[in-house]
Rosetta silent file (secondary structure, phi, psi, omega in degrees, C-alpha in Angstrom):
SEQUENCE: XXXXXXXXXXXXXXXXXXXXXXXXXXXXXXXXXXXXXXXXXXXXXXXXXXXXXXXXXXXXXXXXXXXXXXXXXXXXXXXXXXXXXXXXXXXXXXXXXXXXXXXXXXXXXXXXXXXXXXXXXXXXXXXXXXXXXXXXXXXXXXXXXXXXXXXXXXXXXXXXXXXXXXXXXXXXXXXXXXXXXXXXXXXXXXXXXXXXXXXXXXXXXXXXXXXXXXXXXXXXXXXXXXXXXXXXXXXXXXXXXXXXXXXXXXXXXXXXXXX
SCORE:     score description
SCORE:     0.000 S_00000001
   1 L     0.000  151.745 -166.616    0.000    0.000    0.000 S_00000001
   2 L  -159.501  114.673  160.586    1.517    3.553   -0.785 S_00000001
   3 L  -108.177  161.798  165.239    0.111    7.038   -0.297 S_00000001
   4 L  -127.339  114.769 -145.307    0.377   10.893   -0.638 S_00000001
   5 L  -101.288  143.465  172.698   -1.013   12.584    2.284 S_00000001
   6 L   -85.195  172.682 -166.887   -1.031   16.524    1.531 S_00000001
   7 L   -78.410  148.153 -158.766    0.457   18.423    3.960 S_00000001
   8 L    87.465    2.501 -176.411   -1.243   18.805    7.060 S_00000001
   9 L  -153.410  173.919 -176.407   -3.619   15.566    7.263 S_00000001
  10 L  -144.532  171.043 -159.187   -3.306   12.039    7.005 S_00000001
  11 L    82.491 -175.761 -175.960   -5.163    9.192    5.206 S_00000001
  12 L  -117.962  148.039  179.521   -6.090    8.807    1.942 S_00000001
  13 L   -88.565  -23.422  167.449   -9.323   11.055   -0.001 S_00000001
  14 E  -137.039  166.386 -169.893   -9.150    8.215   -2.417 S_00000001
  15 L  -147.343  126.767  164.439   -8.371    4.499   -2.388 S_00000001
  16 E  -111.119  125.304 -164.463   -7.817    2.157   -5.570 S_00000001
  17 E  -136.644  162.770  167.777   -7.721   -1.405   -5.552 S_00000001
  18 L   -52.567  -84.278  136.112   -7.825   -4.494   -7.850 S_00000001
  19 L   -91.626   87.620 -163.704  -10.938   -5.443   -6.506 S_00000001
  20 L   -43.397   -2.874 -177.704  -12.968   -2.947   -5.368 S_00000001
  21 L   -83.590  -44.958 -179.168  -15.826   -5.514   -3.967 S_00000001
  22 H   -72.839   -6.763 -167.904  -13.264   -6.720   -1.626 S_00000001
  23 H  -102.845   13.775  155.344  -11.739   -3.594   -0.482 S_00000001
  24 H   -69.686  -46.518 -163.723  -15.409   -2.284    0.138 S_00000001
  25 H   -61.637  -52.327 -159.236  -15.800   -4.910    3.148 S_00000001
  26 H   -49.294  -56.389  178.050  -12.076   -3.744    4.102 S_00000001
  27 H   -42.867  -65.626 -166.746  -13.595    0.152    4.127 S_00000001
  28 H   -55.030  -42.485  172.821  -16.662   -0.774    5.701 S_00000001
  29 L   -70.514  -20.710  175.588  -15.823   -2.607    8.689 S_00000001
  30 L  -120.343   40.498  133.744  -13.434    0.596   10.280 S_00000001
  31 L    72.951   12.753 -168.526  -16.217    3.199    8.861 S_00000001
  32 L  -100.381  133.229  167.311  -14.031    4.603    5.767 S_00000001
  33 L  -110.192   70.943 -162.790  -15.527    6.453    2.998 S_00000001
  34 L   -98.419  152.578  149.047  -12.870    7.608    1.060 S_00000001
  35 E   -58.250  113.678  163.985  -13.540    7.638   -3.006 S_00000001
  36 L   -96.005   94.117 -157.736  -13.108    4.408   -4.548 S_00000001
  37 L  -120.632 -179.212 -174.270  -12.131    3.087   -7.985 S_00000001
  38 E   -97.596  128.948 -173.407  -10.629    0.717   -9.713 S_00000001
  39 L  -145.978  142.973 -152.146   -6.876   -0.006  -10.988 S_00000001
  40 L  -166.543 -177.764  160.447   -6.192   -2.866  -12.358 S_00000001
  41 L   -80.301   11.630 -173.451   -4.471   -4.583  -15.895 S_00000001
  42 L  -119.924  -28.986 -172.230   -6.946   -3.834  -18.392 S_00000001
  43 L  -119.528   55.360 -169.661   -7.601   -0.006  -17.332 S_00000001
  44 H   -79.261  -42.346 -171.129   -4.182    0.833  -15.754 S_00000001
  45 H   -85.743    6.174  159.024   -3.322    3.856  -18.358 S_00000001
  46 H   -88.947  -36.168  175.720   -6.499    5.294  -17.997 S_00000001
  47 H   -53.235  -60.518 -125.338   -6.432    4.706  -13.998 S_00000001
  48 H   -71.499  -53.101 -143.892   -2.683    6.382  -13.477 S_00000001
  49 H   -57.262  -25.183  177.125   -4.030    9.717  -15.489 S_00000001
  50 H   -64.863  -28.605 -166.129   -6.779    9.718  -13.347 S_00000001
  51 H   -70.858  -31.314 -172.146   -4.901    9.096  -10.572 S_00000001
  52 H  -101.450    6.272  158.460   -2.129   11.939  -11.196 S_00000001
  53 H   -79.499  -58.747 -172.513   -4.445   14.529  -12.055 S_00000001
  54 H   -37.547  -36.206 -176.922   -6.485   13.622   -8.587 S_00000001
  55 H   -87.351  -24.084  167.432   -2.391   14.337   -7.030 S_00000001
  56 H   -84.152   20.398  155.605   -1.776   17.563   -8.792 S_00000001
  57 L  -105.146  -14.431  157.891   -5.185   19.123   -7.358 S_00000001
  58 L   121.212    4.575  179.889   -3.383   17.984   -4.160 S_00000001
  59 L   -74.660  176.264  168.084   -5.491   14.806   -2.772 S_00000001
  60 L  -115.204  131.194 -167.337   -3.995   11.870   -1.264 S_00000001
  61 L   -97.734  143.628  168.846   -4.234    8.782   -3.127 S_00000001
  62 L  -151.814  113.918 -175.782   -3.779    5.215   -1.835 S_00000001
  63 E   -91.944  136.518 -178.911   -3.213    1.896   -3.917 S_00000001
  64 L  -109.898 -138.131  159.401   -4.088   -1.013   -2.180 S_00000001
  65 L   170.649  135.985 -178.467   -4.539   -4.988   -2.471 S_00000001
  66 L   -73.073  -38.103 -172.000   -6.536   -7.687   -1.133 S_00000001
  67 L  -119.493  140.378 -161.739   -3.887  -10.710   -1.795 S_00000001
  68 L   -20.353 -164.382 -150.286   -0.316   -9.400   -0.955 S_00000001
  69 L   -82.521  166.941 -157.027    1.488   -5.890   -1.556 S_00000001
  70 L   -73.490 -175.814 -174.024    0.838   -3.784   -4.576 S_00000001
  71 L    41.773    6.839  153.131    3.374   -3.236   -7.360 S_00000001
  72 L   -99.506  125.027 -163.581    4.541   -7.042   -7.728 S_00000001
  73 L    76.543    0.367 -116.755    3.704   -8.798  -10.160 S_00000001
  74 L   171.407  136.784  176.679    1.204   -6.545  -11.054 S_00000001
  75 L   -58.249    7.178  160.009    0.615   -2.794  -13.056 S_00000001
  76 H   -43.696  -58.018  172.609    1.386   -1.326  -10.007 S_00000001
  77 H   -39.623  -44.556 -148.080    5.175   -0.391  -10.727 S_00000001
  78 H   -73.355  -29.155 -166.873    4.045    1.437  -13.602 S_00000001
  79 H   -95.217  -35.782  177.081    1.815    3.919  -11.754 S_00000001
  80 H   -54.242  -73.384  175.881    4.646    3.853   -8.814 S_00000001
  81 H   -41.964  -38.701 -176.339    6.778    5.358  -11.604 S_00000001
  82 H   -68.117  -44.087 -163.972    4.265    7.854  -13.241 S_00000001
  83 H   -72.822  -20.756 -144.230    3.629    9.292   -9.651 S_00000001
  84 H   -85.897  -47.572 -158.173    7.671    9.210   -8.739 S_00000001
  85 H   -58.044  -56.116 -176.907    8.144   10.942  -12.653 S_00000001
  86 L   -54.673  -11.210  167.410    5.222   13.841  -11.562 S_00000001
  87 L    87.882   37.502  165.758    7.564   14.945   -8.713 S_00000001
  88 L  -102.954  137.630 -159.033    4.865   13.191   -6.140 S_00000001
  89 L   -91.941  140.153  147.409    6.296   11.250   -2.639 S_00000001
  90 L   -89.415  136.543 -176.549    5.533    7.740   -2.547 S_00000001
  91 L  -100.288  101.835  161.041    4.531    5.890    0.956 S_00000001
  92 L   -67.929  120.115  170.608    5.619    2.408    1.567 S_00000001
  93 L   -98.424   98.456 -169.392    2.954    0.618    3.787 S_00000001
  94 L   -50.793 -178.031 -178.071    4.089   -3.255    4.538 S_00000001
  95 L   165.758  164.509 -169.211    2.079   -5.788    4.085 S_00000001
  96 L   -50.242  146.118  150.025    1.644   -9.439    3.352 S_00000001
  97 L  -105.371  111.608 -142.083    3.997  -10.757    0.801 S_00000001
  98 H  -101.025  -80.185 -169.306    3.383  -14.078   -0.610 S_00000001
  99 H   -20.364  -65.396  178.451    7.150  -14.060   -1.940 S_00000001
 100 H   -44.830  -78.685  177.159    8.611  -13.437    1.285 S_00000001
 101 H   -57.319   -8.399  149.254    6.152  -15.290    3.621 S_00000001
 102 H   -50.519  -66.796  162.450    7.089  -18.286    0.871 S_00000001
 103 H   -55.264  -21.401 -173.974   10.517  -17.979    1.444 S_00000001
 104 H  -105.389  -15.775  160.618   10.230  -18.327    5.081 S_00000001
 105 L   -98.740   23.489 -158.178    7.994  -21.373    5.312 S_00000001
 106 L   -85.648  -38.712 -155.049   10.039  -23.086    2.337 S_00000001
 107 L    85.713  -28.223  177.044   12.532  -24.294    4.472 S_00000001
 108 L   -50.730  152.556  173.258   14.900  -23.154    1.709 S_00000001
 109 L   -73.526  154.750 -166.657   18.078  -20.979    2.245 S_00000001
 110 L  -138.700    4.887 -169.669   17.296  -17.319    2.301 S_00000001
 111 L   -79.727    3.376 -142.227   20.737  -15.641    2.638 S_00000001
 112 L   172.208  117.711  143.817   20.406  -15.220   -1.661 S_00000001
 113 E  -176.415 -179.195 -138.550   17.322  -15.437   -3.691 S_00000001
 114 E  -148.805  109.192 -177.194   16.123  -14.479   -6.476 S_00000001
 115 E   -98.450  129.009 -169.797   12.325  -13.445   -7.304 S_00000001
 116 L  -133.502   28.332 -179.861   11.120  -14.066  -10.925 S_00000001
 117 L    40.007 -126.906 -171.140    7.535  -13.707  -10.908 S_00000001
 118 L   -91.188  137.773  168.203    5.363  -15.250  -13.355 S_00000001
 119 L   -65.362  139.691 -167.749    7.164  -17.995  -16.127 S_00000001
 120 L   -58.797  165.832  150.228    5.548  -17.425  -19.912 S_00000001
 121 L   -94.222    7.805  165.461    2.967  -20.075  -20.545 S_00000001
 122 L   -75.823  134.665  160.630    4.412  -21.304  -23.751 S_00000001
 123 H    -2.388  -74.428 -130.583    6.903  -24.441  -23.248 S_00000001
 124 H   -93.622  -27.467  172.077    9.236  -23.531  -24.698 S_00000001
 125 H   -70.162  -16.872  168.771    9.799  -20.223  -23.755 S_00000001
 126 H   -74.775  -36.891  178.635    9.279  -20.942  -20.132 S_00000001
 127 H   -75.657  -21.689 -166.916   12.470  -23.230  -20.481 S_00000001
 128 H   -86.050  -30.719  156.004   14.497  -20.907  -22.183 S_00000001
 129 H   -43.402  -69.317  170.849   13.524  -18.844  -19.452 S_00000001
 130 H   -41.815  -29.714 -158.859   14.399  -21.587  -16.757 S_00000001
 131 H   -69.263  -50.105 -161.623   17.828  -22.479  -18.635 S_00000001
 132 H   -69.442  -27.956  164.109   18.839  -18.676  -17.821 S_00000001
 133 L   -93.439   15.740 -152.484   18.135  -18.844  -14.533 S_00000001
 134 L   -87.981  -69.618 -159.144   19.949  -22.703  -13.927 S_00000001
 135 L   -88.721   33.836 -165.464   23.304  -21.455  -12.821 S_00000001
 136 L   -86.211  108.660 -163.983   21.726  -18.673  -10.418 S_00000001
 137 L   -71.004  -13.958 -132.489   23.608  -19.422   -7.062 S_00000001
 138 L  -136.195  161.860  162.046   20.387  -18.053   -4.841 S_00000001
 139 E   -59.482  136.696  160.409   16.686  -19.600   -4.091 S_00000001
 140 E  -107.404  133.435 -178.415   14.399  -19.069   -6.702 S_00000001
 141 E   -99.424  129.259 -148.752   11.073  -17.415   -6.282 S_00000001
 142 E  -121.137   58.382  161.905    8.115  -18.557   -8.580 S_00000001
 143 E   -49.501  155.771  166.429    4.463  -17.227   -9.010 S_00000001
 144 E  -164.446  149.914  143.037    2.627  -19.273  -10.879 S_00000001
 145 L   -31.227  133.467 -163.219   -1.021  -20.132  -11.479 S_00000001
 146 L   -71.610  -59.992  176.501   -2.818  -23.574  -10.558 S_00000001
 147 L    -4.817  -54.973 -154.419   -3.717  -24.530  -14.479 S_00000001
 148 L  -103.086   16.220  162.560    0.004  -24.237  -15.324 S_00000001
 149 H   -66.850  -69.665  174.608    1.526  -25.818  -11.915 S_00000001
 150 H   -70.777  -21.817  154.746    2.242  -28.911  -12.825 S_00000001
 151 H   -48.828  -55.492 -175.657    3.529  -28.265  -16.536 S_00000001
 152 H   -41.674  -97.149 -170.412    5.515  -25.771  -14.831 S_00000001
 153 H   -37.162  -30.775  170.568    7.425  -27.848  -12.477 S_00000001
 154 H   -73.244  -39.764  169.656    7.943  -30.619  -14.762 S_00000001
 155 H   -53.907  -24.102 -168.158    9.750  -28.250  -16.963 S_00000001
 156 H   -71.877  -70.619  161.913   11.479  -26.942  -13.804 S_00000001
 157 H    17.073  -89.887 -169.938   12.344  -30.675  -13.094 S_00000001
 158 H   -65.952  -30.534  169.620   13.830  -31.507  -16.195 S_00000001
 159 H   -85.923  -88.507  178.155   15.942  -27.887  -16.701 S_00000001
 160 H   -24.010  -67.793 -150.112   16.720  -27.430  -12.938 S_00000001
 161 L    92.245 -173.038 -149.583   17.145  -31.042  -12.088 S_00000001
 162 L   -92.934   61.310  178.204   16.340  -32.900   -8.956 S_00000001
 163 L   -83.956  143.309  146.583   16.625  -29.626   -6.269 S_00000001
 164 E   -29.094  113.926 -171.629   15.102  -29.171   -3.069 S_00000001
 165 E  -135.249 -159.415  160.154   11.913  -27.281   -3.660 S_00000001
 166 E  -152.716  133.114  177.311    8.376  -25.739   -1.938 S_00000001
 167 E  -109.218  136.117  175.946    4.778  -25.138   -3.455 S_00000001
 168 E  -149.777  140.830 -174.078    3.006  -23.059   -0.820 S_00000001
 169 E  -130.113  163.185 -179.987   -0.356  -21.453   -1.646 S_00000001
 170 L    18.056   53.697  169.732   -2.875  -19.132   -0.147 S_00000001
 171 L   -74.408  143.865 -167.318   -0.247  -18.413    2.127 S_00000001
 172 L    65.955   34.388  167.829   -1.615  -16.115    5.353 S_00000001
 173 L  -133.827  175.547  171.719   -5.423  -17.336    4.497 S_00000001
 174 L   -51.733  -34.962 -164.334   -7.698  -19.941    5.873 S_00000001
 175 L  -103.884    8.354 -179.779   -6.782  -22.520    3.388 S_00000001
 176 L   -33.180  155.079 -162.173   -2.996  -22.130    3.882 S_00000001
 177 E   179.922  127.995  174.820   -0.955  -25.126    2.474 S_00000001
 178 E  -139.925  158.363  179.470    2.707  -25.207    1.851 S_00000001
 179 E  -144.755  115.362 -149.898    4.147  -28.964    0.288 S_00000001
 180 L  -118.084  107.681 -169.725    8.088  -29.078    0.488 S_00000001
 181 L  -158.033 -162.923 -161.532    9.824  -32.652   -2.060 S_00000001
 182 E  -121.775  161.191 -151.796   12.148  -32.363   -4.324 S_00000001
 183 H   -36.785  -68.197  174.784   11.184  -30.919   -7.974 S_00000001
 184 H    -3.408  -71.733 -168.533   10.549  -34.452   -9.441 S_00000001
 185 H   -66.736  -41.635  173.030    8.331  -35.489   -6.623 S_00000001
 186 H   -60.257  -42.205 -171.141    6.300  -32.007   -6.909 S_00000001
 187 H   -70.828  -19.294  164.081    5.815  -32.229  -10.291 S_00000001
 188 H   -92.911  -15.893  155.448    4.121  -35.750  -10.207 S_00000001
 189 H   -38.759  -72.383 -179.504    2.318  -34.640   -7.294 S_00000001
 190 H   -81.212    7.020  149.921    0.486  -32.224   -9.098 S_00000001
 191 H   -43.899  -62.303 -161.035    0.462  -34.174  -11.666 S_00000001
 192 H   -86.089  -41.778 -146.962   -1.830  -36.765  -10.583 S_00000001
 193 L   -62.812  -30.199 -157.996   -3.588  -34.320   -7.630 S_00000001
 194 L    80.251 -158.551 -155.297   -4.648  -31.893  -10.592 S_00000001
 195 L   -94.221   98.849  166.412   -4.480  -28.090  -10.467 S_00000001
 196 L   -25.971  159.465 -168.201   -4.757  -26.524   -6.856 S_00000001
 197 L  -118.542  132.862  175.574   -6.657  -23.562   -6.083 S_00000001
 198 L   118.670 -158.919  165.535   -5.628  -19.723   -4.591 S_00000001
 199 L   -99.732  115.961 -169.045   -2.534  -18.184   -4.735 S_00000001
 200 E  -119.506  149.980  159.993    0.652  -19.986   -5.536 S_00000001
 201 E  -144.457  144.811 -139.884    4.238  -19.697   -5.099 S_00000001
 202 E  -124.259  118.579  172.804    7.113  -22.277   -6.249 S_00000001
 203 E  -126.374  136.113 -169.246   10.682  -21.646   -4.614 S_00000001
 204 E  -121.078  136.124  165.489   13.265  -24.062   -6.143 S_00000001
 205 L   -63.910  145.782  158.289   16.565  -24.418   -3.815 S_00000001
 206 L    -6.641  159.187  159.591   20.019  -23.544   -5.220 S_00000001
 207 L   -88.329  145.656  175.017   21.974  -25.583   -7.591 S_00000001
 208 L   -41.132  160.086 -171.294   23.885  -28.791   -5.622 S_00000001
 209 L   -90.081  139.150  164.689   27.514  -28.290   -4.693 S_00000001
 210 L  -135.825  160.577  174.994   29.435  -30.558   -7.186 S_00000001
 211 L   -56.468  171.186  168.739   33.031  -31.497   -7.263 S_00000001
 212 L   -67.708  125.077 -175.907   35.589  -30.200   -9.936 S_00000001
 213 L  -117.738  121.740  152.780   34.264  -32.418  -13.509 S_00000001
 214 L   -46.154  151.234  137.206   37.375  -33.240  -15.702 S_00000001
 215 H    -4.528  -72.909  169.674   38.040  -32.527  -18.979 S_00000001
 216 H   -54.282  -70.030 -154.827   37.042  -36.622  -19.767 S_00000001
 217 H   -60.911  -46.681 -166.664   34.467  -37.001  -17.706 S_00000001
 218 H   -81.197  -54.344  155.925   32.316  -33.860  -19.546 S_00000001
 219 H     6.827  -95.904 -134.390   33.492  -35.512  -22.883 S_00000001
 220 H   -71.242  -29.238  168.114   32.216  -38.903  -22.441 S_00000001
 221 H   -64.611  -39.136 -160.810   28.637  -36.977  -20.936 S_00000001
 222 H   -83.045  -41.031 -174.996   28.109  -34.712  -23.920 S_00000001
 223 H   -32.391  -62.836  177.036   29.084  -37.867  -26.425 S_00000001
 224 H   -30.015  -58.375 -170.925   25.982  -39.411  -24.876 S_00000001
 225 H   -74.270  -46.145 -166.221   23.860  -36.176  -24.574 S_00000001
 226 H   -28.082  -52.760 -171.634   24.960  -35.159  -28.132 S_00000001
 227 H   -65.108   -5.581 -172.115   22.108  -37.230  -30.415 S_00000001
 228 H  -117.557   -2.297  158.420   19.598  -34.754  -28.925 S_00000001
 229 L   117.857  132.790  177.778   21.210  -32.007  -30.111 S_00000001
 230 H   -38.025  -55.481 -168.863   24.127  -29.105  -28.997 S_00000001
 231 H   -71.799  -34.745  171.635   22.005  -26.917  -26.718 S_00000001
 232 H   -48.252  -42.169 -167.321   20.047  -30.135  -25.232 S_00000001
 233 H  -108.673    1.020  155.741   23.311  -31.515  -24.119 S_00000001
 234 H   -98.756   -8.215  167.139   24.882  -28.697  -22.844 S_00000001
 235 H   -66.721  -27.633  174.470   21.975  -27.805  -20.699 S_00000001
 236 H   -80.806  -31.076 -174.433   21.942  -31.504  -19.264 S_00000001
 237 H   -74.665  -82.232  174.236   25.733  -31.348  -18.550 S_00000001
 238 H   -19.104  -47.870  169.021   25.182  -27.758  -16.926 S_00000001
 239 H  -100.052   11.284 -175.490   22.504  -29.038  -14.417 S_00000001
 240 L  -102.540  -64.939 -168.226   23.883  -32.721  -14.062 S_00000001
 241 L   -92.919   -6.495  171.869   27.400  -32.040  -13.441 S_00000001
 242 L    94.544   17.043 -176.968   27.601  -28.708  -12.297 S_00000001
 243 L   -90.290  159.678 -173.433   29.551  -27.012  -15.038 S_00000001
 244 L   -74.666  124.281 -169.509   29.201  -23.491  -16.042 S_00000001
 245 H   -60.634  -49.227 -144.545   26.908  -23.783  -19.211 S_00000001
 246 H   -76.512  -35.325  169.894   28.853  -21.742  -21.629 S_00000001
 247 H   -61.636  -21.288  153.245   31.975  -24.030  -21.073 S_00000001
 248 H   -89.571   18.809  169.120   29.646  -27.346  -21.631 S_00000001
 249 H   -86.781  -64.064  171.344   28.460  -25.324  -24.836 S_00000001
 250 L   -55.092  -21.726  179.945   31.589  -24.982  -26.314 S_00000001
 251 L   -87.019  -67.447 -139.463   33.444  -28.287  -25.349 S_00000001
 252 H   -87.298  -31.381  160.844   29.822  -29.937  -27.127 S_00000001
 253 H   -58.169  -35.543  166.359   30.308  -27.661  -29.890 S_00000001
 254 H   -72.771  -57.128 -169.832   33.996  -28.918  -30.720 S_00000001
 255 H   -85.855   -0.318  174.138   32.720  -32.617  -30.356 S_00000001
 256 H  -115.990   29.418  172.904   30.263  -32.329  -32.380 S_00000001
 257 H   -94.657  -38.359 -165.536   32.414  -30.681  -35.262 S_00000001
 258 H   -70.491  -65.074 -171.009   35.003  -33.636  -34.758 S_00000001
 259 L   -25.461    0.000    0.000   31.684  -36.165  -35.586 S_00000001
């Protein structure tokens, strides 16, 4: 939540939300009547103008959210920026984070991570996506949608490899749930269970510590890996053995000029 109070008073003369039915209840139970609209992804560049004309007559504005804090994930930034651009103060307010509060019931290390919102929902582009984030030393942070939860993870699976992971959903609600395996095991989970309901977030652990891999040894792996193709088998070396992808690109690239 974020406001601009003018000077001399506090609260906000208007309040915008995602969904204004629930942030009515929100009003209503502590007695607030502030003007209320809507901001949202379909009318966001018509909301901000409204919004930053409403701050250059001098009101105070406040964006809210019903399911964790504004501007993540979400057309928030954009309007955070418009107001920042107009020479207008921005107010952090905390509030739940479903990233955060993820990370902390995950089990997962937390000294390093690395939030990457939503994955596309095409394949292949979700992998290409995944591949780039493979050698990322830090926890990875996931939204994702129930539909696409288990496609997701099996791609995570198979690009990631067999890491330490967490699905945790409608975290801070009644229906809280968080289910902690290792990708594999998530992804046939939801596999079978079908597609879960609420708000989800996916945190995949670090990549495994591996030893120093010889010269030979990443040879005789990409020889294997090879029949599937240059990028295929340096992405499988890169999460199997722990090598820095562009050095199993190039070593697979050489052997398969030698063929």
């Amino acid at each position: 939540m974020w406001w601009r109070p003018p000077s001399g008073t506090c609260g906000a003369s208007r309040v915008y939300a995602e969904d204004t039915r629930v942030t009515r209840k929100l009003l209503d139970a502590y007695g607030l009547k502030p003007k209320l609209g809507a901001y949202h992804e379909h009318n966001a560049e018509a909301g901000r103008e409204e919004i930053l004309a409403a701050l250059a007559r001098g009101e105070s504005v406040a964006l809210i959210s019903d399911a964790g804090t504004p501007l993540v994930s979400d057309p928030g930034f954009k309007l955070a920026r418009a107001v920042i651009e107009a020479g207008h103060r921005v107010f952090p307010i905390p509030g739940a984070s479903a990233l955060l509060a993820g990370l902390v019931v995950s089990g997962l290390p937390s000294d390093r991570f690395l939030f990457a919102g939503f994955l596309p929902a095409k394949q292949g582009q979700r992998r290409a996506v995944l591949a780039e984030l493979a050698e990322a030393d830090a926890t990875l942070i996931f939204y994702e949608s129930g539909p696409r939860l288990a496609d997701s993870l099996a791609d995570m699976a198979d690009v990631l490899g067999e890491r330490q992971a967490a699905v945790a959903r409608e975290l801070t609600k009644m229906f809280e749930e968080t289910r902690r395996e290792t990708l594999p095991a998530l992804a046939a989970h939801y596999a079978e269970a079908g597609a879960p309901r609420g708000e989800i977030v996916v945190l995949v652990g670090p990549p495994l510590p591996k030893g120093e891999v010889s010269d030979e040894a990443l040879d005789a792996f990409l020889l294997r890996a090879l029949p599937r193709g240059v990028k295929d088998a340096a992405a499988e070396a890169a999460r199997d053995l722990g090598v820095p992808r562009k050095r199993a690109y190039a070593r697979a690239l050489e052997l398969k000029d030698r063929a």
